[in-house]
Each structure stands twice: as C-alpha cells, then as structure tokens.
C-alpha positions as CSV (number, residue, x, y, z in Angstrom):
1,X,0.0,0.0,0.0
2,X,1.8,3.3,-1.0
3,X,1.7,6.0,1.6
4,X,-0.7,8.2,-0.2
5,X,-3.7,5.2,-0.3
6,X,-2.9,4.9,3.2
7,X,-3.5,8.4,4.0
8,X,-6.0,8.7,1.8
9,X,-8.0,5.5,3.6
10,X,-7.4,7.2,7.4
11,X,-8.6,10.2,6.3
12,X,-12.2,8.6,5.2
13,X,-12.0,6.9,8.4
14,X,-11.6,10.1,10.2
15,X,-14.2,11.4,8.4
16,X,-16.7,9.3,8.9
17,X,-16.2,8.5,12.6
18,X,-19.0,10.3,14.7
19,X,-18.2,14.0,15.9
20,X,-17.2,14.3,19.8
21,X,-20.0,16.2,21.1
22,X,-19.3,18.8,23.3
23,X,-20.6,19.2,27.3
24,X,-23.4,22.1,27.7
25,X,-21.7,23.2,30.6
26,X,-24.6,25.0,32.3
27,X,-27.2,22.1,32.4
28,X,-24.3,19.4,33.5
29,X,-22.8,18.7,36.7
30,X,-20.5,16.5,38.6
31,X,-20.8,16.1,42.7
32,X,-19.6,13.9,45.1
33,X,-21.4,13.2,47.8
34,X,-19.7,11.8,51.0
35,X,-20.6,10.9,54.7
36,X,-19.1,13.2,57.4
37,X,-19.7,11.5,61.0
38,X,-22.9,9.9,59.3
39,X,-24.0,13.5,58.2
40,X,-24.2,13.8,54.0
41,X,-22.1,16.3,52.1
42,X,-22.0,17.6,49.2
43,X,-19.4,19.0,46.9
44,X,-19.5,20.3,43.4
45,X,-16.8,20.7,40.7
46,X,-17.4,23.9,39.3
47,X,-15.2,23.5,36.6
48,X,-15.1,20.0,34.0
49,X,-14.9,19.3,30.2
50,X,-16.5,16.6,28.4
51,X,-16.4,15.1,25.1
52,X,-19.0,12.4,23.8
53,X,-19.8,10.4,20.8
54,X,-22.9,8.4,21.4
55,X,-25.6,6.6,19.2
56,X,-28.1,4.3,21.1
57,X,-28.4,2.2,18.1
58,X,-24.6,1.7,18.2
59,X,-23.4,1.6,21.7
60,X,-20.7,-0.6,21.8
61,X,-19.4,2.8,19.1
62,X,-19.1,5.2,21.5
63,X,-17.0,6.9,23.8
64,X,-16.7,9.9,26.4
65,X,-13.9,11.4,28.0
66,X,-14.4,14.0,31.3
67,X,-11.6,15.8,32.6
68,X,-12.3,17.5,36.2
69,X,-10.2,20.8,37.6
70,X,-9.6,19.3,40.7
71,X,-9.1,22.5,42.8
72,X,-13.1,23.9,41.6
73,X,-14.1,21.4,44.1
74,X,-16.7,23.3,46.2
75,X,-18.0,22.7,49.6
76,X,-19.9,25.9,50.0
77,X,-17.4,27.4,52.2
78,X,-13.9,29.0,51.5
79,X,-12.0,27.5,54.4
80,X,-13.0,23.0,53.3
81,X,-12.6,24.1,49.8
82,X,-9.3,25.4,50.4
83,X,-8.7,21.8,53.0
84,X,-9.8,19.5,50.0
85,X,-6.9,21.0,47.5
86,X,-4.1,19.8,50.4
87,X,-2.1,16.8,49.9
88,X,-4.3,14.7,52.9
89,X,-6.7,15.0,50.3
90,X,-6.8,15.7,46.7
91,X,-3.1,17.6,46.4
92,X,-4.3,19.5,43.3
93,X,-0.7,21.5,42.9
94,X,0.6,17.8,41.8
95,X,-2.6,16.0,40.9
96,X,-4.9,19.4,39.0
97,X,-7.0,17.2,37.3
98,X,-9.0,14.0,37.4
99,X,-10.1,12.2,34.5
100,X,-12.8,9.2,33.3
101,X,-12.5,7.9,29.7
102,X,-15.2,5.0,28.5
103,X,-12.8,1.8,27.3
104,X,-16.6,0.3,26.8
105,X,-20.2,0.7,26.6
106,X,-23.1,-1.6,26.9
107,X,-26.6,-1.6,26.7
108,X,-28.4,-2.6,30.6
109,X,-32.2,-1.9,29.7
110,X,-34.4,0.4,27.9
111,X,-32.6,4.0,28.3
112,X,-29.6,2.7,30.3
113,X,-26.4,1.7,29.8
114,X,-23.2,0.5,31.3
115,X,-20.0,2.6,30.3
116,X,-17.2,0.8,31.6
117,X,-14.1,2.7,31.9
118,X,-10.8,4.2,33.4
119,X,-11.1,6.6,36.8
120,X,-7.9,8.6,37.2
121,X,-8.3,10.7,40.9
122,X,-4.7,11.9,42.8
123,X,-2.3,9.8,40.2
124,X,-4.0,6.3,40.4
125,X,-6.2,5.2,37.9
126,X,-8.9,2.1,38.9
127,X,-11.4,0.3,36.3
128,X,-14.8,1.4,36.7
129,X,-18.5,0.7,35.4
130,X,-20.7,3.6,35.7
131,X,-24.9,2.9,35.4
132,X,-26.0,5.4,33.2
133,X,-29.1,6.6,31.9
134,X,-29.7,8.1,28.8
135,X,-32.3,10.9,26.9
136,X,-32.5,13.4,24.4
137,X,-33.9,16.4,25.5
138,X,-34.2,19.5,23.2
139,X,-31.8,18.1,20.4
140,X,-29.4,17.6,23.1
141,X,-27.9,14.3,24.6
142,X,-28.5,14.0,28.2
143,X,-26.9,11.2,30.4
144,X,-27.1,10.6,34.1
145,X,-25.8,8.2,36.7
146,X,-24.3,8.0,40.2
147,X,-20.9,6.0,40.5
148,X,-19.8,4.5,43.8
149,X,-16.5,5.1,44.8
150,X,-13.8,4.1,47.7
151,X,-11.8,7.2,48.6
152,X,-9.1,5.3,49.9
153,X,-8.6,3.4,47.2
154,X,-7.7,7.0,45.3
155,X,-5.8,7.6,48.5
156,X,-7.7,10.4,49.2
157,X,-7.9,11.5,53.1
158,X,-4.7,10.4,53.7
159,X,-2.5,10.7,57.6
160,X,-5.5,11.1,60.5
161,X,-8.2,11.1,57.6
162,X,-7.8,7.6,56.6
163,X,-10.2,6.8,59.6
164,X,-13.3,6.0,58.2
165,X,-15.3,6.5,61.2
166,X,-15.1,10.2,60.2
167,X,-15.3,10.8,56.6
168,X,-17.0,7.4,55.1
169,X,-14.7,5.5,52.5
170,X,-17.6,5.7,50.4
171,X,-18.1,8.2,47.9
172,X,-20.9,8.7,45.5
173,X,-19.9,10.6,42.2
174,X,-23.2,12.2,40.8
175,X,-23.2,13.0,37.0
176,X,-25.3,15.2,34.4
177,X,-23.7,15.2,30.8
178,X,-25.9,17.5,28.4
179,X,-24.5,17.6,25.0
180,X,-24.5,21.0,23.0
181,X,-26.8,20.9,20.4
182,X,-25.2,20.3,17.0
C-alpha cells in the first residue's frame, strides 16, 4: 500500500467516525457526595470538560472522555474548599486534574447503559463501570448516573483522615452530561 492510499483511507475513516459532542456546561454537573460523622455532604466541581460520541443504536461505538479541575471542588465554604486542594486530600498542585475515559459501553435496559471505563483521581487510575441513563432532551444528549467510589482506594484523606469512622470511604460521584446541540 503506497503512503498516499494509506493516507487517503485514514482520512475517510476520520471522516466518517462520529463527531465528539461537546458538554453544555450550564445544564451538567458533577458532585460527590460523602458521609461526614454519618451526616451527608456535598461537593461540586465547578469546573469540568466533556467530550462524547454516542448513538443508542450503536453503543458498543461510542465513547466519552471527562476531565475534572480538581481545585473547583466546592463545599460551599472558603476554608473546606481550600482543606480539600491539600495533599491529605486531593493535592491539586501535583494532581490538577482528574479524569474518566469510557474503554466500553453496553446496553443494561431500555434508556440505560453500562459505560465501563478508566477513573484517574490523585495519580492512580482504577477500572470502573458507571450505570448510566440516557435521553435526548431538546436536540441535546443527556446522560445521568451515580458512580460508587472508595476514597481510599484513590488515596484520598490520607494521615489522620484515613479513619473512616469520620469521613466514610464511600463516595458517590453524581453525573449530568448535556450535550450541546449540533
């Protein structure tokens, strides 16, 4: 094959691969939702990126990559937020960002799926599966899910903050990707 078929043949592959769609960033969110001494709380990352190509009548085609500042993490007061950028907890200097990319996804049901994937958090990176639900709303893509997570398994609340009898090791991740409309 000379070099200008194969260029010729990746280029028609490019082009006909399905556009990334890109995140609506004021009608999707990302929060984690931990137990303090029993006691919910919530945190919101103000600040995330998301790329997605999706077609329920191909789902084992797409993919979806989100990329999360790490230091837009909000508790609703300066002083945690601040806390939760240390190195006891997410060290954003040396870990800014944290990152989820699809390595599969599967139909579970009408409107769901299961998007398997890699979760990188604080420089270690841990298979995941992630229900999600899916919609179009508007023209727009919407999908939806709540991922369980073990913080200590991300090392995060390290030193006197491993102890799970104060902050839970459990951590629920709360999604909403909305598409922009093409």
């Amino acid at each position: 094959m000379t070099r200008r078929t194969f260029l010729a043949m990746a280029l028609g592959a490019a082009l006909l691969a399905p556009a990334l769609a890109q995140l609506d960033a004021a009608k999707s969110s990302v929060v984690a939702i931990s137990k303090q001494m029993g006691v919910p709380v919530e945190g919101t990352f103000k600040r995330f990126s998301a790329q997605v190509s999706f077609d329920p009548a191909k789902p084992a085609e797409g993919r979806a990559s989100l990329e999360i500042d790490i230091a837009s993490f909000d508790l609703g007061d300066a002083d945690f937020n601040r806390e939760t950028t240390k190195k006891e907890w997410f060290d954003a200097a040396k870990y800014p960002k944290a990152t989820f990319v699809t390595t599969a996804i599967k139909p579970a049901g009408a409107g769901r799926y299961e998007a398997a994937g890699k979760l990188t958090i604080k420089g270690t990176t841990q298979s995941v599966v992630a229900p999600v639900s899916f919609r179009t709303e508007g023209g727009q893509q919407v999908f939806e899910g709540t991922l369980p997570i073990k913080r200590l398994a991300f090392n995060i609340g390290e030193g006197e903050w491993k102890d799970t009898a104060t902050v839970a090791d459990e951590v629920q991740i709360k999604f909403r990707i909305v598409t922009a409309k093409k």
